[in-house]
N, C-alpha and C positions, 0 to 999 in steps of 0.2 A: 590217477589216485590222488587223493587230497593230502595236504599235508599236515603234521602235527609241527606246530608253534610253539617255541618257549621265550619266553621274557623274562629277564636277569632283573630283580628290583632290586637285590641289594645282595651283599654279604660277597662280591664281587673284587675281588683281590684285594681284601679285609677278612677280619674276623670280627665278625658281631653283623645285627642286621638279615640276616638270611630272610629272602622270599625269592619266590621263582611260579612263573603264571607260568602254565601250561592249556594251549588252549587248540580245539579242533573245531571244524566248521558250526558246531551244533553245542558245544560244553567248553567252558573256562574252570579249570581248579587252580587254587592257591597253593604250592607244595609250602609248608614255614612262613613266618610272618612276623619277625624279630626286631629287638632294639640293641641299638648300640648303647653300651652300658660308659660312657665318658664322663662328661662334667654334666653334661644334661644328656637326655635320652636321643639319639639318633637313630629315625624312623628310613622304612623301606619306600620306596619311588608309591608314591598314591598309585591307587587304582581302585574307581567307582565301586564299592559295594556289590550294584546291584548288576554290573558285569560277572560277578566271582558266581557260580552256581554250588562249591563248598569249598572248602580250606583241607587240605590233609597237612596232620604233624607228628614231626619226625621224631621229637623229643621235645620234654619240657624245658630244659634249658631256655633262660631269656633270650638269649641272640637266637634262638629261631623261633619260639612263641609270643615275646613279651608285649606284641604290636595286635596280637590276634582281634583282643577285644572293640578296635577299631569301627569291627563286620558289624557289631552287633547295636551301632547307634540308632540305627534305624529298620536295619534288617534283622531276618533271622537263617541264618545261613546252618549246611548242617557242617560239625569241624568232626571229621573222622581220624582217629586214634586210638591206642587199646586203653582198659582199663584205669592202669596205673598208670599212665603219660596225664591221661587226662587229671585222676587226683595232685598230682604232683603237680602240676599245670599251674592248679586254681591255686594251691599253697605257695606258690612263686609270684605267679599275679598280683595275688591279694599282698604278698610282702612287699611287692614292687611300687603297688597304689600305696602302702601305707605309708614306706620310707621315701614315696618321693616329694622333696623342696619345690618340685620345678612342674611346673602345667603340665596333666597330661590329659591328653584328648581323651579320655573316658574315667568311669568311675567303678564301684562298687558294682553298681547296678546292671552296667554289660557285661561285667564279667560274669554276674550270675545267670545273664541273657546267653552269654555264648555254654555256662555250663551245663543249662538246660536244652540247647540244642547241640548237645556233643554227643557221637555215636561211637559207641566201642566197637573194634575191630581187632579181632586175636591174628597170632602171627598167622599165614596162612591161609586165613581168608578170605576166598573171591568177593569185593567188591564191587557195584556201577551207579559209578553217577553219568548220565546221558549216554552217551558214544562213548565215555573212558572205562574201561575194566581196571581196579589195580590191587595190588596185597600188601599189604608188610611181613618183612622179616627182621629178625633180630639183626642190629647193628654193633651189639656189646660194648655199647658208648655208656650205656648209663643205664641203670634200671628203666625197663620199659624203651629204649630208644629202639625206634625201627628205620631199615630201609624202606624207598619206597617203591613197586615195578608198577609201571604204567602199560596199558596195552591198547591202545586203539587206532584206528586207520590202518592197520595191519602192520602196526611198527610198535618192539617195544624200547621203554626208554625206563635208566634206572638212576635213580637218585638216592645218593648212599646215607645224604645225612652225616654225621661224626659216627665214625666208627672206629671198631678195632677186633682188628683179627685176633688175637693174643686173648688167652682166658685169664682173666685176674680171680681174685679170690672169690670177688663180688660174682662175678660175670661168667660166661662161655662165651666165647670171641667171636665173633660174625665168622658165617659161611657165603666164601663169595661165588656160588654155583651158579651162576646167570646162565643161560643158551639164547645164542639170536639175538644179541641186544644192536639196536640201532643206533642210538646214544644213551652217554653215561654222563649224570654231572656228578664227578665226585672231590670229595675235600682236601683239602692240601696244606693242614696248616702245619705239621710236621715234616715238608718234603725235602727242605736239607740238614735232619737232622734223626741219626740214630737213637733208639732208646736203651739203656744199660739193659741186658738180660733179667728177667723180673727178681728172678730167685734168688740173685747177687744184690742186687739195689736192695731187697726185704732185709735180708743178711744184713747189710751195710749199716741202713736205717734200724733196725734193734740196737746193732750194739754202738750207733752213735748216741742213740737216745738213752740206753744201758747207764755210758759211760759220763754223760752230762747227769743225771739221777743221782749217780753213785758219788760223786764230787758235790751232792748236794744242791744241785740244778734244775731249772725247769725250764720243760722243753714247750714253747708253742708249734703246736702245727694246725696254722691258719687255713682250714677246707670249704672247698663248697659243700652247703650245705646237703645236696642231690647226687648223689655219687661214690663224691672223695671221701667225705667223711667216715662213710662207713666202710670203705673201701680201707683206710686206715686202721679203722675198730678192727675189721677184720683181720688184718695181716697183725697187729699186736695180740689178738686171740688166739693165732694158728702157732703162732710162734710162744706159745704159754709166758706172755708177758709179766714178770714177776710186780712189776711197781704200779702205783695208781694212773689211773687213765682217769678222767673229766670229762667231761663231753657235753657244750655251751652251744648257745644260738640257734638258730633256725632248723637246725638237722634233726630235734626232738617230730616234729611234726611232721617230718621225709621218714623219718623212722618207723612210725607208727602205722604209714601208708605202706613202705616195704614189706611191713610183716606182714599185713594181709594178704599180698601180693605175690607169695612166696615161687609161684609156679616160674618168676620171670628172672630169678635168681639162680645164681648155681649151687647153693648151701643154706638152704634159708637158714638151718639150725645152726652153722657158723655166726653167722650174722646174730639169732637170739641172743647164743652166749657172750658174743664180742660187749651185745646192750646192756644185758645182765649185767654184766661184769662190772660195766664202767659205773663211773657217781655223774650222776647227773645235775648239773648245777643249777640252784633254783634260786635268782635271785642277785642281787648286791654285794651281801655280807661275805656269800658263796664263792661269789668271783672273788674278792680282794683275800679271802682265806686262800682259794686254790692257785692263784699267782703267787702264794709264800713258800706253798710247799713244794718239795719236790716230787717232782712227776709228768707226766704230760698233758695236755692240754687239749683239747681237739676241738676246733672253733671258728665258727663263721666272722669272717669271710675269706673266702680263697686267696683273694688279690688286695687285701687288709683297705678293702675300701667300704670300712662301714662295719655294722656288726661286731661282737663282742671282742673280737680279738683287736680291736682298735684300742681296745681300754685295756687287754692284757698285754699288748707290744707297749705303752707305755709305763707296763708296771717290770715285765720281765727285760723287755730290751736294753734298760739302765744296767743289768748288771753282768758283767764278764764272764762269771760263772753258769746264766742260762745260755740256753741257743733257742732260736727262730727257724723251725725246719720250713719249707715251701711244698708244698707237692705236686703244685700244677702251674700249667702254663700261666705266665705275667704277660700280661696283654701290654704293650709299651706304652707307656707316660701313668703305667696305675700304681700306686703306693705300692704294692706288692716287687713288681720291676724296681723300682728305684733303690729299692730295699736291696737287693740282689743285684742290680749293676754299682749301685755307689755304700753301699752301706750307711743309708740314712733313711730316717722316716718323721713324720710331723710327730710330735709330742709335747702336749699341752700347748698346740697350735704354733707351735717354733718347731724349724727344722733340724733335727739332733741326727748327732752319727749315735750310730746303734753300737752299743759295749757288748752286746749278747752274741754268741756266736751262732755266722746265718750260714745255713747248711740250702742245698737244693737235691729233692730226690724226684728221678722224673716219673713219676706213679701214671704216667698220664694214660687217659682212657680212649685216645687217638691212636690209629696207625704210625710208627715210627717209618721212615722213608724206605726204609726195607721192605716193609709189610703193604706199602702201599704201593710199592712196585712188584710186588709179587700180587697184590690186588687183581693190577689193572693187564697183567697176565694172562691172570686164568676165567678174564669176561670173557665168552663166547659170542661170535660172533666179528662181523670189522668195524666197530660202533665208531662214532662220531666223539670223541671224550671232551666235554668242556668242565675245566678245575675252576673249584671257587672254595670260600674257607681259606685261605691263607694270609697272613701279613709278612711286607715286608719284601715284595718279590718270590714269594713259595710258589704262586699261581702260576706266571711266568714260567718258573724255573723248572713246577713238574711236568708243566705242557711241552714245554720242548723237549724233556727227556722222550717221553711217550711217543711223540711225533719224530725223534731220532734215532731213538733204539727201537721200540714196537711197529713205528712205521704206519702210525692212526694219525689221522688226524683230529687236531687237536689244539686248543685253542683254549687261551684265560679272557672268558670274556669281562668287559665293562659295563657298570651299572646301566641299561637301558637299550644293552644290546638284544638286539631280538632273530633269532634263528628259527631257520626251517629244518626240519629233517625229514 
């Protein structure tokens, strides 16, 4: 029997970068095809175009799309994904091409090349490109994020992409129902580390943002625009948020694609009211008005690298009375980290300790270590597990759990390592 091939391009005991070839005697697919978001863009290991027969992606998220456009300088390749990954895709893209200082190997122009050759595929749907058969299923990472199952040579292999088990308010939590899997790559970038219980962390974050308001405060909470944000909208809706909410930067245009999108949510009409609700901020005058008043803030970017909350951490962070909440992972050495290990961030290009009080709430849309070893549990089958997605030693750390308690082998592999199964 022949065998199925994978090749690790990148996102190999990191976070950011994600690709991974998968290739059989007769078909080469792309699983992800992502940048590392640092001081310049850091791309996945090359690989020829015209070897790739299509691209599957797992979510919009930059570190596993932001490299895709690459395909399409000269090729046209088909990139299969559902509906909304794919809108959300080009909205990220196109922000990416515009805000970036630094060369990047393509333009405007592929990206429109890769959106015209992009095929939508709902959760559940048998696909084939050559000899590969595969589906998606929800991974409850993000709107639209899916798993990926591959099936060909009479082996299958599943690639989870960022997921989470756990329903958030956004979300319904992946279902990890696998049978017969032969290998698994799945993510690790929470492997030693618990997440607070959702219902308690909500609780928490209310009335710390309540009690910062009511002293006359304003709270930033710096989000991705694709996920967290409204992820937040949502949980100050559910909880009949009494104080004004704002809502800046790139997340108007993820918002507009969600509501069409509703089937891929777990409340679309949550979400409505959350948008309704808030003031949307249009403009200059708007920003430096909504940094005086008290209330919250909801603002791109996550990792306070770029985007509007740059100009509101220089306006709020000066004073003792606001706080700076976080709500998602700080990738190490990005302003957002440095904010939360040392208490200082750049303002007006000098680096100042921050006066504002910085809170961390972990919202995150990952598997907390618990959940991921209860994941890798109930795969069926005595699969091959190779972890990728983590920084910092996660990779490592959860391979040899699995390989010492579950008794799988299991392995963190490195950029360029290339496996049979």
């Amino acid at each position: 029997m022949s065998s199925l091939q994978i090749k690790f391009l990148g996102g190999t005991r990191e976070v950011g970068r994600n690709a991974i070839a998968v290739k059989t005697e007769k078909t080469q697919v792309l699983l992800d095809y992502g940048v590392m978001l640092n001081h310049e863009p850091g791309f996945p290991m090359h690989i020829p175009p015209k070897d790739v027969d299509a691209i599957i992606l797992t979510h919009s998220h930059l570190d596993h799309s932001g490299a895709i456009p690459i395909f399409y300088i000269h090729e046209k390749k088909p990139l299969y994904t559902n509906k909304l990954t794919s809108e959300l895709n080009e909205l990220l893209i196109s922000d990416f091409i515009h805000l970036s200082s630094y060369y990047l190997p393509f333009e405007y122009l592929e990206l429109k090349t890769m959106m015209r050759n992009s095929k939508h595929v709902d959760f559940g749907v048998e696909e084939k490109i050559g000899d590969i058969k595969f589906q998606l299923f929800n991974a409850g990472h993000i709107p639209g994020s899916a798993q990926i199952l591959i099936e060909t040579e009479g082996k299958k292999l599943l690639y989870t992409g960022d997921f989470n088990t756990e329903d958030t308010r956004l979300l319904k939590g992946a279902k990890m129902e696998y049978n017969d899997l032969d290998a698994v790559i799945i993510e690790s970038t929470y492997a030693d580390e618990e997440h607070t219980e959702r219902s308690e962390l909500e609780k928490q974050f209310i009335a710390d943002a309540a009690d910062i308001i009511e002293m006359g405060g304003t709270v930033l909470v710096p989000a991705f625009g694709v996920g967290r944000s409204q992820e937040i909208a949502c949980i100050l809706a559910a909880h009949n948020f009494e104080y004004p909410v704002a809502i800046d930067g790139m997340v108007r245009g993820a918002n507009s694609i969600m509501m069409r999108h509703g089937q891929f949510l777990r409340d679309p009409k949550l979400l409505n009211d959350a948008l309704h609700s808030a003031h949307w901020i249009e403009g200059w005058r708007d920003r430096r008005k909504a940094a005086k008043k008290p209330g919250v803030i909801i603002s791109t970017a996550g990792m306070l690298k770029g985007g509007p909350s740059v100009f509101y951490i220089s306006k709020i962070g000066k004073k003792a009375r606001n706080a700076v909440f976080l709500v998602s992972y700080q990738i190490p050495a990005t302003p957002g980290r440095q904010l939360l290990d040392k208490g200082i961030c750049v303002i007006d290009g000098k680096m100042r300790k921050i006066k504002a009080r910085v809170g961390h709430f972990d919202f995150s849309s990952h598997c907390g270590a618990n959940e991921l070893k209860e994941s890798v549990k109930k795969l069926g089958g005595k699969p091959k597990v190779y972890v990728v997605h983590g920084a910092e030693g996660n990779c490592e750390l959860f391979a040899k759990w699995i390989k010492n308690e579950l008794g799988l082998e299991a392995t963190a592999p490195k950029t360029g390592d290339v496996v049979k199964v």
